[in-house]
C-alpha positions in Angstrom: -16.2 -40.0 1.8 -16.5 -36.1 2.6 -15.4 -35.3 5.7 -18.4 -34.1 8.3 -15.6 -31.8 10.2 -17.5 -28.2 10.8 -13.8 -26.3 11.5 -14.0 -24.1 8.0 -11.3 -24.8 6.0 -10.2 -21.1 6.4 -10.3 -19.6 10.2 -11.6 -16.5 11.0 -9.4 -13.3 10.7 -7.2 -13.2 13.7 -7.3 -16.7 14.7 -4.1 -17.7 12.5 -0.8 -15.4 13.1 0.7 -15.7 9.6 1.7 -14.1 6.9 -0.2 -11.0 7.9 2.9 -10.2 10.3 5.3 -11.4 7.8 4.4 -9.2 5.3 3.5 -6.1 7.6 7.5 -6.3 8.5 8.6 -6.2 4.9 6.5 -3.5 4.1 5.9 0.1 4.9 5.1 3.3 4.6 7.9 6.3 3.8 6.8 9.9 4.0 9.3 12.6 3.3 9.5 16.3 1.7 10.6 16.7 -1.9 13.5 19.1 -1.8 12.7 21.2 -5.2 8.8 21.2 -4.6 8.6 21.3 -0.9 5.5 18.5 -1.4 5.3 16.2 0.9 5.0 12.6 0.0 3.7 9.3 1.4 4.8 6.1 -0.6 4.7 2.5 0.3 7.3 0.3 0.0 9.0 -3.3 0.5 12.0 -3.0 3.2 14.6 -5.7 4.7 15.1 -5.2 8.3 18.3 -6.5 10.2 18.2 -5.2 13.9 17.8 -1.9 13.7 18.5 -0.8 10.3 15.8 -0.9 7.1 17.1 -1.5 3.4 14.7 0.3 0.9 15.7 -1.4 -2.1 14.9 0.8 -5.3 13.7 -1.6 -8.5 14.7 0.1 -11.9 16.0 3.3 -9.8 16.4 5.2 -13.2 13.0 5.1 -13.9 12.1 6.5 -10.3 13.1 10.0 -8.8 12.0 10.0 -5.0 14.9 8.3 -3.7 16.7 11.5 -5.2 15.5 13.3 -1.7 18.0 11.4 -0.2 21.5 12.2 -1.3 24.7 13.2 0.2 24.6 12.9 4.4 20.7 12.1 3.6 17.2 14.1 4.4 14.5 13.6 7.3 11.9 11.6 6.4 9.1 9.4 8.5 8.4 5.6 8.4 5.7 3.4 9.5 7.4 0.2 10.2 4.5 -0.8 13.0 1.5 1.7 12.4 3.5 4.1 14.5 5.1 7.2 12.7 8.9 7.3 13.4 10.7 10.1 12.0 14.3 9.2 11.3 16.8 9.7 8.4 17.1 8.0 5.1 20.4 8.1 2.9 20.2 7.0 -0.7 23.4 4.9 -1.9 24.3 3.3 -5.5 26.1 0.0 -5.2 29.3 -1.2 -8.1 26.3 -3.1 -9.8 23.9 -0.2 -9.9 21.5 -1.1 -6.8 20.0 2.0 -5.7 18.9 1.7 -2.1 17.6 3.7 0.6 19.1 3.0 4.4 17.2 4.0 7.6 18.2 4.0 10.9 15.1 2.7 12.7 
């Protein structure tokens, strides 16, 4: 027998706290300077957070050129880990295997 229950089975937005804050603290939003073209650029992407440092992991880094701003002692850039532009420093590193990733200092 159906059940007669009115609660819908999903619960208007906000009700639930979820994955909404979940995935808002693996993701952001990067915004830096290019240092040949003086553009400036505002890209998404997935971070790991442990205390006060973000990992920017960079997928197939070869195929990619903006974590190239980032070499050496690193450039300025600005992140968006809460909806709150933060300018801090990023600094681009290759691991033994190959893993490109960008660190931030939140």
């Amino acid at each position: 027998m159906p059940s007669t229950d009115a609660t819908p089975a999903y619960p208007a937005r906000g009700r639930r706290p979820g994955p909404r804050k979940a995935i808002s603290r693996r993701l952001t939003v990067v915004t830096y300077t290019g240092q040949r073209s003086g553009t400036t650029f505002s890209i998404p992407v997935g971070n790991r957070r442990a205390g006060d440092v973000a990992r920017i992991g960079v997928r197939f880094p070869d195929t990619k050129g903006w974590w190239r701003n980032f070499p050496g002692d690193g450039t300025p850039l600005t992140v968006q880990p809460d909806a709150v532009d933060r300018p801090r420093h990023g600094l681009a590193h290759r691991d033994a295997k190959d893993r490109e990733t960008v660190t931030v200092r939140l």
